[in-house]
C-alpha positions as semicolon CSV with decimal commas, in nm:
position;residue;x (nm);y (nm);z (nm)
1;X;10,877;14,552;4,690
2;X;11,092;14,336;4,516
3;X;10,995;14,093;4,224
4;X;10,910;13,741;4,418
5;X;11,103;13,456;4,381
6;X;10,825;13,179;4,352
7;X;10,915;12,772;4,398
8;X;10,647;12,533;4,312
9;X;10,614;12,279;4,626
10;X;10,402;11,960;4,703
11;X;10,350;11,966;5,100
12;X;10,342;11,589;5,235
13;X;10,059;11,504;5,489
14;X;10,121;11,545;5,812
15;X;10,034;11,525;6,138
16;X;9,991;11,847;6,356
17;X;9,889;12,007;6,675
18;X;9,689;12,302;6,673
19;X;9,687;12,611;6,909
20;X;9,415;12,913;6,798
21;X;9,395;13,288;6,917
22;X;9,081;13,484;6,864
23;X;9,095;13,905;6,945
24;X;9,274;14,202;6,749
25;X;9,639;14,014;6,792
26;X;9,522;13,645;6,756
27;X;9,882;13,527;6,650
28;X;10,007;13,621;6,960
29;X;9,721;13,431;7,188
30;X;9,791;13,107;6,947
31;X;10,164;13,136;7,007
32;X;10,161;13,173;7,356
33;X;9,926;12,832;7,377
34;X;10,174;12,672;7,142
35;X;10,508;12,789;7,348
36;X;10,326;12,595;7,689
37;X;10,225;12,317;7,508
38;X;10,576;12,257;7,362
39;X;10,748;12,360;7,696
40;X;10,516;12,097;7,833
41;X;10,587;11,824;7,634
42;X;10,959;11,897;7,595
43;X;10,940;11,989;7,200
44;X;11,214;12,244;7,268
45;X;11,462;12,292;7,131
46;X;11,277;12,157;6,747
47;X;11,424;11,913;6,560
48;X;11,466;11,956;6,211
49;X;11,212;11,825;6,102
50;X;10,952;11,957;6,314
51;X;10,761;12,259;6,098
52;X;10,529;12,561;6,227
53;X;10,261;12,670;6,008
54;X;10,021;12,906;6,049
55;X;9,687;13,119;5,874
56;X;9,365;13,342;5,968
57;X;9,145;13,106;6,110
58;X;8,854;13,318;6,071
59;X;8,956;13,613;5,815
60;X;8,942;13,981;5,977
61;X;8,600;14,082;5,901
62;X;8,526;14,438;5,778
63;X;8,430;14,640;6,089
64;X;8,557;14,428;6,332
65;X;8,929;14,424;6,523
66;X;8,873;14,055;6,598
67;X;8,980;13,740;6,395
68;X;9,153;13,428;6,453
69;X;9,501;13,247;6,430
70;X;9,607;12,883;6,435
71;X;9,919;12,772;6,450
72;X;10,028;12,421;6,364
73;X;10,308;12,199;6,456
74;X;10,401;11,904;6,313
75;X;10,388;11,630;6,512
76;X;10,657;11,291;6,526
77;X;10,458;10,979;6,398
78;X;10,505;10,827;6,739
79;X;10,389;11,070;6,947
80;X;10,016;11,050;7,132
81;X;9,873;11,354;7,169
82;X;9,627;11,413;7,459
83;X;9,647;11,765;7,543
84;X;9,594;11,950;7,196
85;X;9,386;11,923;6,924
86;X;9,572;11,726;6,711
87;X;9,447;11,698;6,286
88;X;9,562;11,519;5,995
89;X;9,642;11,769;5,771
90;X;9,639;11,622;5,355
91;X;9,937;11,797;5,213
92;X;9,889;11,985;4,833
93;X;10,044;12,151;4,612
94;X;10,165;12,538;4,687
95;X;10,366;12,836;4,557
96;X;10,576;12,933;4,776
97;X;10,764;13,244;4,861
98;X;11,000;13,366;5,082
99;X;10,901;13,703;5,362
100;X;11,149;13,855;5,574
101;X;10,911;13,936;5,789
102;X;10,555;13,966;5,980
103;X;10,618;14,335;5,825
104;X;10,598;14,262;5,518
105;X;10,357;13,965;5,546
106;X;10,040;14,175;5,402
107;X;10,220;14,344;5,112
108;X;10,411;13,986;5,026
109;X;10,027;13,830;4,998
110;X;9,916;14,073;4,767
111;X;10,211;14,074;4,549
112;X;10,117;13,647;4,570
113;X;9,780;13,733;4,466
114;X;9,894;13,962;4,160
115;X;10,113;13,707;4,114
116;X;9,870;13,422;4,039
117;X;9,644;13,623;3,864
118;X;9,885;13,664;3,576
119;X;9,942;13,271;3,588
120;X;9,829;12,993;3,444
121;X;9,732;12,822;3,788
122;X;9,422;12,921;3,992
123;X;9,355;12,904;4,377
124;X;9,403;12,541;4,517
125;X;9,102;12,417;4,766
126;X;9,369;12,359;5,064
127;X;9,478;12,597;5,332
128;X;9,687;12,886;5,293
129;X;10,009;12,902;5,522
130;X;10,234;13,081;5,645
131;X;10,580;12,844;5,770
132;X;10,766;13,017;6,091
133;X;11,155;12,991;6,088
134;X;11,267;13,069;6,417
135;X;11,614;13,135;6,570
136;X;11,786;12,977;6,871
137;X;11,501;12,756;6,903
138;X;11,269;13,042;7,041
139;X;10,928;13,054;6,933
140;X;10,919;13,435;6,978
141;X;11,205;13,501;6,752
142;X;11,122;13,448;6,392
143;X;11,399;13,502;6,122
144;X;11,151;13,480;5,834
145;X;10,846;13,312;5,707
146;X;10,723;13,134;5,356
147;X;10,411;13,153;5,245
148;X;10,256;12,898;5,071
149;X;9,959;12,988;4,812
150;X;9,753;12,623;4,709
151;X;9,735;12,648;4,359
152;X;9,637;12,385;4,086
153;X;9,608;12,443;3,701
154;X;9,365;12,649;3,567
C-alpha cells in the first residue's frame, strides 16, 4: 500500500437520515433501505451538497458473521423527515484519507491506525466514517470513499 495522503478536516453539524443493516453483509441491507427512502422522497439525482457517510454500527464481533451498518445522509435544513430516523449529528474534527475502494477499505484503516499511532493526536470521542462518492448519481456505484479518523491532540 501506498504512503497515505492525510488532510486534517473539521466536519460541520449536520442533519442526517439514517438507514442500518444487521447480518454478514450489513452495508448492503443499509443501502438498499437508503436507495427506497431516497427514491421515495425524490433525493435522486444528489445535489452537491448532499453527503453519504457511513460506519460499523455494532463492530464484527469475534466468532460471529453478523454486525451492523448505518448509513447517513445529510439532510436539507428544510426538509421534515417522517419516514426515517433522522439525528443531529455534532460535527468534529477528523483525518481524513482518501480509498479507492471497499477493497481496500480494511487495509486503508489499519494503515490510519499505524498512522495515528506515530502522531501526536490520539483517537477523537466522535464517530468514525466512511464518506461514499458515487457516480451518475447511483447509489450502487461508488467511485471511492474517505475515511475520516476523529482525532484531537494528545
Amino acid at each position: 500500500m501506498k504512503a497515505l495522503d492525510i488532510e486534517f478536516v473539521s466536519l460541520p453539524a449536520y442533519r442526517v437520515a439514517v438507514f442500518s443493516g444487521f447480518g454478514p453483509e450489513p452495508e448492503m441491507i443499509a443501502l438498499g433501505k437508503l436507495i427506497e427512502w431516497m427514491n421515495a422522497n425524490n433525493i435522486l439525482p444528489l445535489k452537491p451538497e448532499t453527503r453519504i457517510f457511513g460506519f460499523n454500527n455494532p463492530d464484527p464481533s469475534p466468532g460471529s458473521p453478523n454486525y451492523g451498518y448505518d448509513f447517513w445522509v445529510t439532510l436539507p435544513q428544510d426538509m421534515q423527515v417522517s419516514d426515517a430516523e433522522e439525528l443531529a449529528y455534532p460535527g468534529g474534527e477528523y483525518a481524513r484519507t482518501s480509498c479507492p475502494g471497499v477493497e481496500q477499505i480494511t487495509e486503508t484503516w489499519q494503515a490510519l491506525n499505524q498512522w495515528i499511532e506515530q502522531s501526536p493526536y490520539i483517537y477523537g470521542k466522535y464517530q468514525w466514517l466512511e464518506e461514499m462518492f458515487i457516480k451518475d448519481n447511483n447509489p450502487l456505484n461508488f467511485d471511492h470513499l474517505d475515511l475520516y479518523m476523529p482525532i484531537q491532540k494528545g
